[in-house]
C-alpha positions, 0 to 999 in steps of 0.5 A, a space after each residue: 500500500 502506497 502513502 501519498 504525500 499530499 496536503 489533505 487533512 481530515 479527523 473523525 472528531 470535532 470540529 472536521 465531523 459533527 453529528 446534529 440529531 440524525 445529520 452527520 456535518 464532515 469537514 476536510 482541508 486541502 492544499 491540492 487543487 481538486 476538480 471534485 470530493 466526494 464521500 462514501 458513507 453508511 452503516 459499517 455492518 450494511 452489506 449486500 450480496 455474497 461477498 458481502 461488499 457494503 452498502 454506500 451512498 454517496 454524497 458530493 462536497 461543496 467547497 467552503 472557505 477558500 483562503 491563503 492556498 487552502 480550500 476546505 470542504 463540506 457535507 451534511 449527510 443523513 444517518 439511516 442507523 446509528 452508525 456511520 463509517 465514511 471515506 473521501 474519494 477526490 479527483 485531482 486535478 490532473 484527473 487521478 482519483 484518491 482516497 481519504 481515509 484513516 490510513 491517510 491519503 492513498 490510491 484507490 483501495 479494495 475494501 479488504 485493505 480500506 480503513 473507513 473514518 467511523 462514527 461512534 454509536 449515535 445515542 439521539 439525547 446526546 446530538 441535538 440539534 440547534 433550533 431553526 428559528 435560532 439561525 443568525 438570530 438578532 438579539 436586543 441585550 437589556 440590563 433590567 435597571 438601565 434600561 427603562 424605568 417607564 419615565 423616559 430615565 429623566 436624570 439618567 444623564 446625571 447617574 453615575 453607575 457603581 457596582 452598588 447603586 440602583 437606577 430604577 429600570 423595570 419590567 414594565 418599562 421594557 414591556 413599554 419599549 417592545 414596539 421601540 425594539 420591533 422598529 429597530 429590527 431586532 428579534 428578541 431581548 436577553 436580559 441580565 438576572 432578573 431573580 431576586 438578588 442583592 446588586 443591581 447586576 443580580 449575578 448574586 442570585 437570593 431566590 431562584 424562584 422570585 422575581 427582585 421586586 426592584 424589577 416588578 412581579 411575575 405578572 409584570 414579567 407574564 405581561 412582558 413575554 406575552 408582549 413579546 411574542 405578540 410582536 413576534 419576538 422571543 426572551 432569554 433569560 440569563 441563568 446564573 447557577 455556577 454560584 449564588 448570593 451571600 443571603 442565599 438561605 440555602 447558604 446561610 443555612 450552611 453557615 449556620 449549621 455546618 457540617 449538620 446542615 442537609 445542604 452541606 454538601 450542595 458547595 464547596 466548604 473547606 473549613 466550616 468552622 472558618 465559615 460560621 465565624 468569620 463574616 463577610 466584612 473579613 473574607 477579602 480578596 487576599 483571604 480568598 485567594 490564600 487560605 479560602 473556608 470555601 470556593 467562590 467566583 472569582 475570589 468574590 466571597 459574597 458569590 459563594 460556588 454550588 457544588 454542581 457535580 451534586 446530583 441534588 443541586 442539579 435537580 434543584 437548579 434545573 428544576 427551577 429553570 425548568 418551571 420558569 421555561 415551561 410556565 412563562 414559554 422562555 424561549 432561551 437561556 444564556 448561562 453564566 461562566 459555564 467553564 466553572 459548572 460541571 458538565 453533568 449540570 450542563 447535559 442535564 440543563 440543556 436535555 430538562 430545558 428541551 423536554 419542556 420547549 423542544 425549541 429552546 435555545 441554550 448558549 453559554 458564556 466562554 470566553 476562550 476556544 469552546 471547542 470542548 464544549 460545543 463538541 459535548 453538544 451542551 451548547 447550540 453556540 456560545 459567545 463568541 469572544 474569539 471573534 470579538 477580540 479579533 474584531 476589537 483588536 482590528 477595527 476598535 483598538 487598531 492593535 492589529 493590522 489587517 493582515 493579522 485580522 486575516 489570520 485570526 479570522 482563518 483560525 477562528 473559521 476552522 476552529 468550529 463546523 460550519 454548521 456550528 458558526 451560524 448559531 454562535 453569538 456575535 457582539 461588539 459591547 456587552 456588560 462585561 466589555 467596554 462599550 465598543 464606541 468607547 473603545 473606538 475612542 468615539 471614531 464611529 466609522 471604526 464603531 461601525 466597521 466592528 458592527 459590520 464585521 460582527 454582522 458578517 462573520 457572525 451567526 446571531 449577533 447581539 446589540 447591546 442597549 444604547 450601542 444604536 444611539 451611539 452610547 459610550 462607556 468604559 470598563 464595568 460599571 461605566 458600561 451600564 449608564 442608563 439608556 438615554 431616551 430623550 437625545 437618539 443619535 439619528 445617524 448610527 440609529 439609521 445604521 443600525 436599521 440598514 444593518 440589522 435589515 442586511 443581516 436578517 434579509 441577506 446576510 442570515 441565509 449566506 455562508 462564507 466561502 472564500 477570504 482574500 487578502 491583497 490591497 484590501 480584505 475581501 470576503 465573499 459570501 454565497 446565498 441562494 441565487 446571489 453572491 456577497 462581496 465585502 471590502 474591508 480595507 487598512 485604516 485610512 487606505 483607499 482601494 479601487 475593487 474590481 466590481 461588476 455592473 451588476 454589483 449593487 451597493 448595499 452598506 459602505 463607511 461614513 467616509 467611503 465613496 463607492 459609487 466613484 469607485 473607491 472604498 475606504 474603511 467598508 463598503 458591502 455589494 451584492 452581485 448577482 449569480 450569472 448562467 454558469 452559478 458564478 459569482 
């Protein structure tokens, strides 16, 4: 048997094979120029005849990214069984035939000699699939106290947020705002901790199964998702259960009784004694860092950490987020620092929350590569930080040049399946970050390049209040002003409506299918019948792009002049598809 020593690459594991409910998504790079790829696939114990030959279909790749000399492919192919074996047959391009398998990259093998990729028995729980309507969805982040307080946030200019002060937001002032929100363009609100907490962020839950009165009742929030979904929108709720408030009675229990307590084993106590003696005022950062009677967020001892590898605390926080989705029909959920729960409370979350709402949403907060994740199918997408910092390091802070933007792109593209990145979650601001203007130094061109590339390479893509009238605000607390009513920048407002309508009309049902970098980044998309081409060039360098006639302007920078012909900063076209399916 004969080893080619060609570049192609394939693994039978994430992110190059994925498996959604009964569909098996397969990946594969090359450095050769192919004229086709294919796969042969099915059941490794399907034969016919004597000789028992197996039974294969075959499925034809399309190819994906083109970038920097590499081609990648892909197929979605459907499993008749549980089991799936596969190889790759690809047509060179001086016309010969080879194979792909686990042996590597060969000539044509007899089946006797063939070692097939394989897919592991398919157990359906352990492969969902992410819900339709989540696609490249358009989300409205609220921070419930910020937000509205049903009297416009007259004073809100004079505010001054801190990590401990309230301004006065409520549930009925969101409720208020649903027609403001549908006029925008978004599709959906998540909201920050709503549950009844001590701090105006709320990630100190007090009572999981309460509302903090400070926000409104349940009707106030029963008024305010049926709103929603009058208008056609959906709500995610942000679920914190990796850690709980000080005043948790559940905790406080603990404290009191120790070891004796019922929940004792429901945290992480490594010195009850300390515990029950020491107050909060003496567990500072040192003490919790050094010689900690417990384990805690972030060094933080007012959030003490559930022991979420009980399985009593699964049922119990689960139980809870499940009356919550099944009694008011949440739609999502987005769960705090998930990187710190176990994964039993995450599989458990994600199989309870689709038995009460088979379309629900799940994304989790990871801030590094989730591929450990996602590959353990506890998420249908998570926040996608690796693509906010390449954007923020490029468009907003200028620590990067275009070209290692490039880089960082092509890594962050084949670091998830292409079936993966449609449901990940793209944002320029949120109440952890900066706000992007901010970081931006007040440049809007640049605020609304981040935006764009946001929109373009991401799947959904979240707003966080107040970016679209342009509102500034640096590290936490001061990203979390009151949302100014009373004074709407028209211009980003327009912005916003011309992008939030490209991404929902256009940019939702495109995929990204080849990256060129040369005077300017070029990035071209393909659609169903239409083509995308985007032009982002160097900070203060001008291009000239070969269009088409046909091409048509959709979205350019403040600064550019695409109808001269020239770009500068963005500009996006739409070109039609000709006879030949060419763009």
């Amino acid at each position: 048997m004969q080893i080619l020593r060609y570049e192609i690459e394939h693994h039978a594991a994430y992110p190059w094979q994925l498996v959604q409910g009964r569909i098996c998504h397969l990946r594969l790079r090359t450095g050769e120029a192919l004229q086709s790829a294919a796969v042969l696939y099915g059941d490794p114990f399907w034969f016919s005849g004597a000789e028992k030959q197996p039974v294969l279909a075959r499925s034809e790749m399309q190819p994906a990214l083109r970038c920097s000399g590499e081609q990648y492919y892909s197929v979605s192919v459907p499993m008749r069984t549980h089991k799936l074996r596969y190889h790759f047959v690809l047509t060179l391009e001086d016309g010969d035939t080879v194979y792909l398998s686990e042996l590597g990259v060969t000539p044509p093998l007899p089946e006797s000699v063939l070692r097939p990729f394989n897919v592991p028995y398919v157990y359906a729980g352990d492969h969902p699939a992410p819900p339709e309507w989540a696609e490249g969805f358009l989300w409205y982040q609220i921070f419930p106290d910020r937000f509205c307080d049903g009297k416009e946030n007259q004073g809100g200019e004079d505010f001054i947020p801190t990590r401990e002060n309230f301004f006065g937001g409520t549930l009925r002032g969101i409720t208020g705002k649903i027609l403001y929100l549908r006029e925008l363009g978004v599709q959906g609100i998540y909201l920050n901790p709503i549950f009844r907490s001590d701090s105006n962020h709320r990630y100190d839950t007090v009572s999981y199964t309460e509302l903090d009165p400070r926000l409104g009742g349940k009707t106030d929030f029963r008024i305010l998702v049926e709103t929603l979904h009058q208008a056609g929108m959906r709500i995610m709720l942000d679920g914190v259960f990796n850690h709980c408030g000080w005043r948790h009675p559940l905790w406080q229990d603990v404290r009191l009784r120790g070891k004796a307590s019922r929940y004792y084993n429901w945290f992480c106590v490594y010195d009850a004694g300390e515990l029950s003696r020491l107050p909060l005022e003496q567990l500072s950062d040192r003490r919790m860092k050094e010689a900690p009677p417990y384990e805690c967020f972030a060094f933080a001892a007012n959030m003490p950490k559930w022991n979420t590898e009980n399985p009593e605390v699964i049922r119990y926080l689960v139980s809870i987020a499940e009356q919550w989705t099944r009694e008011y029909g949440i739609d999502a959920w987005r769960l705090d620092v998930p990187d710190e729960v176990s994964l039993r409370f995450l599989h458990a979350f994600r199989t309870r929350m689709r038995s009460c709402n088979a379309a629900v949403y799940v994304i989790g907060e990871i801030w590094q590569d989730a591929a450990w994740w996602l590959e353990q199918a506890v998420f249908d997408g998570v926040m996608d930080y690796p693509l906010y910092h390449a954007i923020r390091d490029f468009a907003m802070t200028h620590t990067d040049p275009l070209e290692t933007f490039a880089h960082r792109i092509r890594r962050w593209y084949a670091a998830a399946p292409e079936a993966v990145h449609p449901y990940q979650w793209a944002f320029c601001s949120n109440h952890d970050v900066p706000r992007a203007l901010s970081l931006c130094g007040g440049n809007k061109s640049d605020f609304q390049l981040a935006y764009v590339l946001a929109a373009l390479l991401g799947g959904n893509l979240s707003v966080y209040y107040g970016d679209e009238i342009a509102m500034d605000g640096g590290q936490d607390p001061d990203n979390r002003r009151p949302m100014r009513w009373t004074d709407p920048e028209e211009e980003i407002r327009g912005f916003f409506h011309s992008l939030l309508r490209l991404k929902r009309d256009v940019l939702r049902h495109c995929r990204l299918t080849a990256m060129e970098l040369t005077d300017a980044l070029y990035l071209r998309f393909d659609g169903s019948g239409y083509g995308i081409l985007a032009v982002v060039t160097e900070r203060g360098q001008a291009v000239t792009p070969q269009l088409d006639a046909s091409d048509s302007l959709l979205l350019e920078a403040p600064e550019g002049h695409a109808a001269e012909g020239t770009v500068q900063g963005f500009a996006v076209f739409r070109r039609e598809v000709t006879h030949d399916g060419n763009t």
